[in-house]
MIMARLO-45404 format. One record per residue (C-alpha): x negated, z, y negated; residue number from 1. Coordinates in steps of 0.2 Angstrom, whole numbers, always signed. Example, Ala and Ser with C-alpha at 12.3 -4.5 7.8 and 13.67 -1.06 7.14 Angstrom:
[[-62; +39; +22]; 1],
[[-68; +36; +5]; 2],
END
This chain:
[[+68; -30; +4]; 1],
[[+57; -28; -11]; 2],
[[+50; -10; -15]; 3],
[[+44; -7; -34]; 4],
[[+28; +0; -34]; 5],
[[+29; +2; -52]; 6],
[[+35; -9; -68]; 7],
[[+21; -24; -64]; 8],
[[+20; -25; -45]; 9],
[[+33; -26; -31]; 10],
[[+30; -24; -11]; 11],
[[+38; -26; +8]; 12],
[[+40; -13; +17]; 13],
[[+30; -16; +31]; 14],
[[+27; -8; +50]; 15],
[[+16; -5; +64]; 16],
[[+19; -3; +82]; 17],
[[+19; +14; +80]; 18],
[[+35; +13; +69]; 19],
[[+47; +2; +80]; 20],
[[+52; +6; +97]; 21],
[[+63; -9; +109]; 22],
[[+78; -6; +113]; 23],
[[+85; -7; +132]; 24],
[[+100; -22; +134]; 25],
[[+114; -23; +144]; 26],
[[+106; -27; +161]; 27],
[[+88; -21; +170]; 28],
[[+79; -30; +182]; 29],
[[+66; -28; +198]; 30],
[[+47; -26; +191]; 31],
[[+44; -38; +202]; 32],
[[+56; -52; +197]; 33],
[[+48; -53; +183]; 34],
[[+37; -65; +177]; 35],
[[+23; -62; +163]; 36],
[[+11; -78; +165]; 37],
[[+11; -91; +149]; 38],
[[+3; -106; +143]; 39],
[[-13; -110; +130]; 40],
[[-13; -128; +128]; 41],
[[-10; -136; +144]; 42],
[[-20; -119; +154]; 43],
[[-9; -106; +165]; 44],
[[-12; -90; +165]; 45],
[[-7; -76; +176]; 46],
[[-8; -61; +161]; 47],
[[-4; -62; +144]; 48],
[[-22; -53; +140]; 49],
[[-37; -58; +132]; 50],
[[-52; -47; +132]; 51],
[[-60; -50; +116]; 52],
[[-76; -56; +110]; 53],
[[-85; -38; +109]; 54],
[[-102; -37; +115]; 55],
[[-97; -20; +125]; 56],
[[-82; -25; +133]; 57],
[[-89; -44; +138]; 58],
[[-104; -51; +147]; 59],
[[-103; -63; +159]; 60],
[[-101; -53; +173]; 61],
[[-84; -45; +165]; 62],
[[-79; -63; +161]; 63],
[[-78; -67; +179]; 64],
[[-69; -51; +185]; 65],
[[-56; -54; +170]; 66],
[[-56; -72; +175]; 67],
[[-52; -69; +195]; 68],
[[-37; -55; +191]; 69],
[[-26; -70; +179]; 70],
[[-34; -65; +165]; 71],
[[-44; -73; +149]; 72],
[[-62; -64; +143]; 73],
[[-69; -71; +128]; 74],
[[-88; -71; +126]; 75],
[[-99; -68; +111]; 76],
[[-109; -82; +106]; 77],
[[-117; -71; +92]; 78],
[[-122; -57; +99]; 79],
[[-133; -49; +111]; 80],
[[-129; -59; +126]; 81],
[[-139; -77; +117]; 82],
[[-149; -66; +105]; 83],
[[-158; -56; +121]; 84],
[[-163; -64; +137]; 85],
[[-161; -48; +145]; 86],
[[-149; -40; +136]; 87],
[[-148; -22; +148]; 88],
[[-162; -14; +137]; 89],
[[-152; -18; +119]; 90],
[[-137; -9; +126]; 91],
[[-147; +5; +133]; 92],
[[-154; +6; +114]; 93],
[[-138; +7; +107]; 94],
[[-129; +16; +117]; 95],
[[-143; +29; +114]; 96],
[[-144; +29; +95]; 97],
[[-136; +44; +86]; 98],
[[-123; +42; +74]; 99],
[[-130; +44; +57]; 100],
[[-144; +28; +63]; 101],
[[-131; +18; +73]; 102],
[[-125; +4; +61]; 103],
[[-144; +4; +52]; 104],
[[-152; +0; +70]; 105],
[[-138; -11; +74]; 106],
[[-140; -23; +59]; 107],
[[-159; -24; +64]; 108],
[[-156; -27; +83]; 109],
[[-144; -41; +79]; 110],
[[-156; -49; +67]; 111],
[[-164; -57; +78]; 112],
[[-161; -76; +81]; 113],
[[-147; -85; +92]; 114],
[[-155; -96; +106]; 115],
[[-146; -112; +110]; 116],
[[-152; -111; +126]; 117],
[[-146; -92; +131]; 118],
[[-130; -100; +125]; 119],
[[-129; -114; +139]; 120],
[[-135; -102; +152]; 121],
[[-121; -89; +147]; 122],
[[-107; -101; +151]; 123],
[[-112; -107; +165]; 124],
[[-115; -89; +171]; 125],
[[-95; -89; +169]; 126],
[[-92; -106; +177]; 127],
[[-102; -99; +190]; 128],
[[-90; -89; +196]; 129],
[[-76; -102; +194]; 130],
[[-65; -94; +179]; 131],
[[-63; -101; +164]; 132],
[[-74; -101; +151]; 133],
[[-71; -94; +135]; 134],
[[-83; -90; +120]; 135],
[[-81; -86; +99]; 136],
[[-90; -92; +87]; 137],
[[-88; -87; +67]; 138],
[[-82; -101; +55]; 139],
[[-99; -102; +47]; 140],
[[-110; -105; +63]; 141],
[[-97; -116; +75]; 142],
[[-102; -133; +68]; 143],
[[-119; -127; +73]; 144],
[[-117; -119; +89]; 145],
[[-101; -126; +97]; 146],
[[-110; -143; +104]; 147],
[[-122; -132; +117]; 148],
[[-106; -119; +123]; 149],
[[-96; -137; +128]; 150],
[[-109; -144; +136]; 151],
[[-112; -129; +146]; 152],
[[-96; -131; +153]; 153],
[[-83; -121; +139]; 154],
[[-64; -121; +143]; 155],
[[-59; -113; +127]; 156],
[[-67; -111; +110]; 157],
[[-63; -98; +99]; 158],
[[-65; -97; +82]; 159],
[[-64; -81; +72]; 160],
[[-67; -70; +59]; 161],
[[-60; -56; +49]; 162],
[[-50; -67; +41]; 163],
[[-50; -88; +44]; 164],
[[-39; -98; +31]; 165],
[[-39; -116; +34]; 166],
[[-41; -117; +16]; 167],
[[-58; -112; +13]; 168],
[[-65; -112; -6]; 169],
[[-83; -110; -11]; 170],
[[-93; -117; -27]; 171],
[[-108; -114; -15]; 172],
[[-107; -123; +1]; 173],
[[-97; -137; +8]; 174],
[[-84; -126; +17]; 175],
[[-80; -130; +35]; 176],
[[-64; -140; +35]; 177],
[[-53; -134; +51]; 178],
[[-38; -149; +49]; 179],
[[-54; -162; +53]; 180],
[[-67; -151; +65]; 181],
[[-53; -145; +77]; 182],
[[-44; -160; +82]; 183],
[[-62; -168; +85]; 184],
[[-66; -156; +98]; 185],
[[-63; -159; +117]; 186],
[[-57; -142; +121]; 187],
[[-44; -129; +114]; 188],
[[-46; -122; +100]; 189],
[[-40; -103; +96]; 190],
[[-40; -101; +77]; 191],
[[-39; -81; +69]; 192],
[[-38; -70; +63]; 193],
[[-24; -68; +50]; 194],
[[-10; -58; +45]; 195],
[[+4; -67; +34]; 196],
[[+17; -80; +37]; 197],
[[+8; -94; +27]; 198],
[[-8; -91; +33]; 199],
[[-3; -94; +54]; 200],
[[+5; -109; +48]; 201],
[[-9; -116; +40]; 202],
[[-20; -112; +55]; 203],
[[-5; -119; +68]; 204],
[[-6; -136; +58]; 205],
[[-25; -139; +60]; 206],
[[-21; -143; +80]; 207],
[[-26; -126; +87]; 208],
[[-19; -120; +103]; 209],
[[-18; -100; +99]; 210],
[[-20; -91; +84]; 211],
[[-25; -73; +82]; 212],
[[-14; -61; +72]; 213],
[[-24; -45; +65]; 214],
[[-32; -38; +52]; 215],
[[-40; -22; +53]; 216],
[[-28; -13; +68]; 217],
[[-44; -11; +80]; 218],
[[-49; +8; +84]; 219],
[[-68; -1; +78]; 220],
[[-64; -10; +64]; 221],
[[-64; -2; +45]; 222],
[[-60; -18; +36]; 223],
[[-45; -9; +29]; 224],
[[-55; +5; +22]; 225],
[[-71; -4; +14]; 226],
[[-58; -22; +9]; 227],
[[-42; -12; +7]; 228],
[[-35; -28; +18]; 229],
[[-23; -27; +34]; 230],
[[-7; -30; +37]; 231],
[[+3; -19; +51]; 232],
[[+1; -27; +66]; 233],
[[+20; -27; +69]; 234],
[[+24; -34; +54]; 235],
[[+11; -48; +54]; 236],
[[+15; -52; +73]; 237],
[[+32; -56; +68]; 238],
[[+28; -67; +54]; 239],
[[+16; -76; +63]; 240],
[[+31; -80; +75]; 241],
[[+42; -86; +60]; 242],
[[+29; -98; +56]; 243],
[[+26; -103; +75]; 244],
[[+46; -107; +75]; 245],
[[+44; -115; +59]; 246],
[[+28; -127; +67]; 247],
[[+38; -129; +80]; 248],
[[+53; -136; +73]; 249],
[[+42; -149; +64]; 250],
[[+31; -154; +73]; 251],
[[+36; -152; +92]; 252],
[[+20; -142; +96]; 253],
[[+22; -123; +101]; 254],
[[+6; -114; +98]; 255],
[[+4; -96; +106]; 256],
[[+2; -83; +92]; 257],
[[-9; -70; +102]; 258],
[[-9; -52; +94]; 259],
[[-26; -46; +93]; 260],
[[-30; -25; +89]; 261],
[[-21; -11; +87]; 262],
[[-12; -8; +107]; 263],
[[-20; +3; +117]; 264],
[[-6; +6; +130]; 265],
[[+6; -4; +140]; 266],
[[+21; +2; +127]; 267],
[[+8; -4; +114]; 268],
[[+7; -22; +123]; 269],
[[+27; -23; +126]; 270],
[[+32; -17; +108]; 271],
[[+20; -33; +102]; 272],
[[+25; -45; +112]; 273],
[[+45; -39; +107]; 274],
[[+40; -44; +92]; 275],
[[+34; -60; +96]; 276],
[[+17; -60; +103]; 277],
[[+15; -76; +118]; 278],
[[-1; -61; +123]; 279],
[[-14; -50; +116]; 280],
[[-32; -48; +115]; 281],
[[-40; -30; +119]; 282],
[[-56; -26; +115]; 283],
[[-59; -6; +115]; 284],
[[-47; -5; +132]; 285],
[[-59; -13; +143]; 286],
[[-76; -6; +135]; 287],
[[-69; +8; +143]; 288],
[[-70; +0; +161]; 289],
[[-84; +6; +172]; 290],
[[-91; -13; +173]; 291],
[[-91; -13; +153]; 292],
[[-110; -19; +145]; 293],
[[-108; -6; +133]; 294],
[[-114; +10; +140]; 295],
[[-99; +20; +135]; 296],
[[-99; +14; +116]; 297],
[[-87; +0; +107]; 298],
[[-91; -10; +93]; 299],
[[-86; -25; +83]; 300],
[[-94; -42; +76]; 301],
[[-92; -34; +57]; 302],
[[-102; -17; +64]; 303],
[[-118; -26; +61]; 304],
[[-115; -36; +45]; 305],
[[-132; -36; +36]; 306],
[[-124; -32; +18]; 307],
[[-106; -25; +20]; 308],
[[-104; -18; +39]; 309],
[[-84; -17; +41]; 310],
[[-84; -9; +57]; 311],
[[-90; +5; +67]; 312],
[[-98; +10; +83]; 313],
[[-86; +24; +93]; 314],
[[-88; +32; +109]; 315],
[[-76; +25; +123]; 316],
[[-76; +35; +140]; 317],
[[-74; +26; +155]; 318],
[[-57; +26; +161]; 319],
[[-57; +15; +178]; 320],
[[-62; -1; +183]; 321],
[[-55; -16; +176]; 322],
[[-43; -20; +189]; 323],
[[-36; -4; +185]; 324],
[[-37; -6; +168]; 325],
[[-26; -22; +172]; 326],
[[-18; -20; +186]; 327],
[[-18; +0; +191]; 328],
[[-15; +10; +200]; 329],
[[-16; +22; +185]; 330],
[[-21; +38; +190]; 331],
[[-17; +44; +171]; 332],
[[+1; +46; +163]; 333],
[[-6; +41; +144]; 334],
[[-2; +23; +147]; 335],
[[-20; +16; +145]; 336],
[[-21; +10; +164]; 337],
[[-12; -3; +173]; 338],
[[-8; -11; +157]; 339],
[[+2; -26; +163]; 340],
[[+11; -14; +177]; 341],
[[+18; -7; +161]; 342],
[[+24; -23; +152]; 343],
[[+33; -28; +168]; 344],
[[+42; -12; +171]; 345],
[[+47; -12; +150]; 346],
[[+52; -27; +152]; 347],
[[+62; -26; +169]; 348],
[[+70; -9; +159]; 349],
[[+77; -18; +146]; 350],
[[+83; -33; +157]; 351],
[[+70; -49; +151]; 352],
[[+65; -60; +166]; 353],
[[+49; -68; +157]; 354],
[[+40; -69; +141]; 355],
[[+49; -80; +128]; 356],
[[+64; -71; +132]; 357],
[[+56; -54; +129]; 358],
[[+51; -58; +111]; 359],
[[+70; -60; +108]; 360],
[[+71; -41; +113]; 361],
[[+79; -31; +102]; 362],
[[+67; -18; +91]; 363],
[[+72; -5; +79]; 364],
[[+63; +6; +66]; 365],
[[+58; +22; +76]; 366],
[[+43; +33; +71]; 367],
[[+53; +48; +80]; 368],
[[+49; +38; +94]; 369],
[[+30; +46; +93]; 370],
[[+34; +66; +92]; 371],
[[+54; +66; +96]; 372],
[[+54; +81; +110]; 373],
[[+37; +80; +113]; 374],
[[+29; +96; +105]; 375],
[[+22; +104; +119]; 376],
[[+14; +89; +124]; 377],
[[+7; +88; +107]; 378],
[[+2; +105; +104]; 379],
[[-8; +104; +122]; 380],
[[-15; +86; +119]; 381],
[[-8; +80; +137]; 382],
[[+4; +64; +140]; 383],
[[+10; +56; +121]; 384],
[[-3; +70; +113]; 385],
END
């Protein structure tokens, strides 16, 4: 339904995670019936989760403790880990720099040039440790970079941004075309982000595996405050499953739509998949893991743009180790440990035995659901507070 926002301009109504809340069906079922694992391309995985590609929340060390639990860690391939050879003195830097200094110091530490060869030695750190590989790369340095990441070993490329169309238009450079680079590559191909209908179905029709649906719902990222861009992430995970239907339906191919930003708890992860997420990506969830590189800080790939920065650096206190942060036990009740504990048990409580039949789930408009009978936890900033 169209809303007027005055006599020339008209609008959806659209809602985030926050606003919608699943509603239980007619059955329940056993945590431990049921069954969250899915398919990228022709890969199984054990958890729906990616951790993104953050310098603090992934080096390869963290790759291959995600890798080992059923998860999926995707790898920076612009940032510290192949600009530094020893990369624990950057974070140090960072983690020390005062507020006012951070994003000025940041631009000029991440100024200094990718090695081709830090890259190759990163990926087979992973490999090393017998996960699969997964790293990112931005649309305007893939065709550049890619060749020494699959060499190295790569299971998975991803290829992101704020925003990736397939359709990209520039009177200043020969744009990279993604319907002739991706189907030449000899691994899968994650595409994202994006946040409309049309936009996923252009990126689903250039052979990609995945494709990665958000813009601007990260706790690091400010691209809705300096662009005035986003979508929320409820909304735009829904669409994208419209046009993952829609692909579907011509083509035979089913590619994952993979909700990235935005969740911090379990309820988080469940009310996205509901809406038809196949997983999601967290990035500030697991720089608060006691293995994260990032000294008790988070920050994204746009916090050290050199002329527009469309991110911040925040503070992130450790929370548990990452096989808590995935797998519990949770020793807290705010819903940020044992993260995939808590999409089982949602999903067991409303009666879904696996994932494609949870995106069926019924969902309803419920921003009550935040603050209905929960003042005291609230006023005292414990629990839901």
């Amino acid at each position: 339904m169209e809303i007027e926002i005055g006599k020339g301009k008209t609008a959806r109504r659209a809602y985030g995670l926050d606003d919608i809340a699943i509603v239980p069906s007619r059955r329940t079922r056993d945590p431990e019936d049921i069954d969250i694992s899915w398919k990228l391309g022709s890969l199984e995985l054990e958890l729906p989760c990616l951790a993104a590609a953050l310098d603090a929340a992934v080096d390869p060390r963290t790759a291959g403790i995600i890798g080992s639990l059923g998860g999926l860690a995707v790898l920076n391939l612009e940032g510290i880990q192949t600009r530094y050879e020893d990369p624990g003195p950057v974070f140090e830097e960072i983690a020390a720099l005062p507020q006012k200094k951070a994003t000025r110091v940041m631009q000029e530490i991440y100024s200094e040039p990718i090695k081709e060869e830090l890259i190759f030695r990163r990926i087979q750190e992973i490999k090393d440790q017998g996960v699969l590989a997964a790293a990112s790369l931005t649309p305007q340095r893939v065709e550049r970079y890619h060749r020494a990441a699959i060499e190295a070993g790569l299971d998975i490329l991803v290829i992101q941004g704020t925003v990736v169309s397939a359709e990209h238009v520039s009177k200043q450079v020969e744009p990279l075309n993604l319907m002739e680079f991706v189907p030449e590559l000899d691994v899968p191909v994650i595409v994202g982000g994006c946040a409309s209908y049309s936009t996923a179905l252009h990126l689903m029709r250039t052979g990609a595996v995945g494709v990665l649906v958000g813009v601007g719902p990260g706790r690091i990222c400010t691209t809705r405050g300096v662009l005035g861009v986003g979508v929320p992430q409820a909304t735009a995970i829904a669409d994208a499953a419209a046009a993952r239907m829609r692909h579907y339906l011509e083509t035979g191919e089913y590619v994952n739509v993979i909700a990235d930003g935005g969740m911090r708890t379990g309820g988080d992860i469940a009310k996205a998949i509901a809406c038809g997420a196949d997983a999601v990506m967290l990035g500030s969830a697991f720089a608060r893991a006691e293995e994260a590189p990032g000294r008790g800080y988070s920050w994204g790939m746009a916090t050290f743009h050199p002329t527009l920065p469309r991110g911040t650096r925040i503070q992130t206190k450790p929370a548990g180790t990452i096989e808590q942060i995935l797998l519990g036990p949770a020793h807290e009740n705010d819903g940020t440990l044992n993260l995939m504990g808590a999409l089982r048990t949602s999903m067991a409580t409303t009666g879904y035995a696996n994932i494609k039949e949870f995106q069926k789930a019924e969902v309803m408009i419920a921003p009550a659901l935040q603050t209905e009978g929960k003042l005291e936890q609230i006023t005292q900033r414990v629990g839901m507070g």
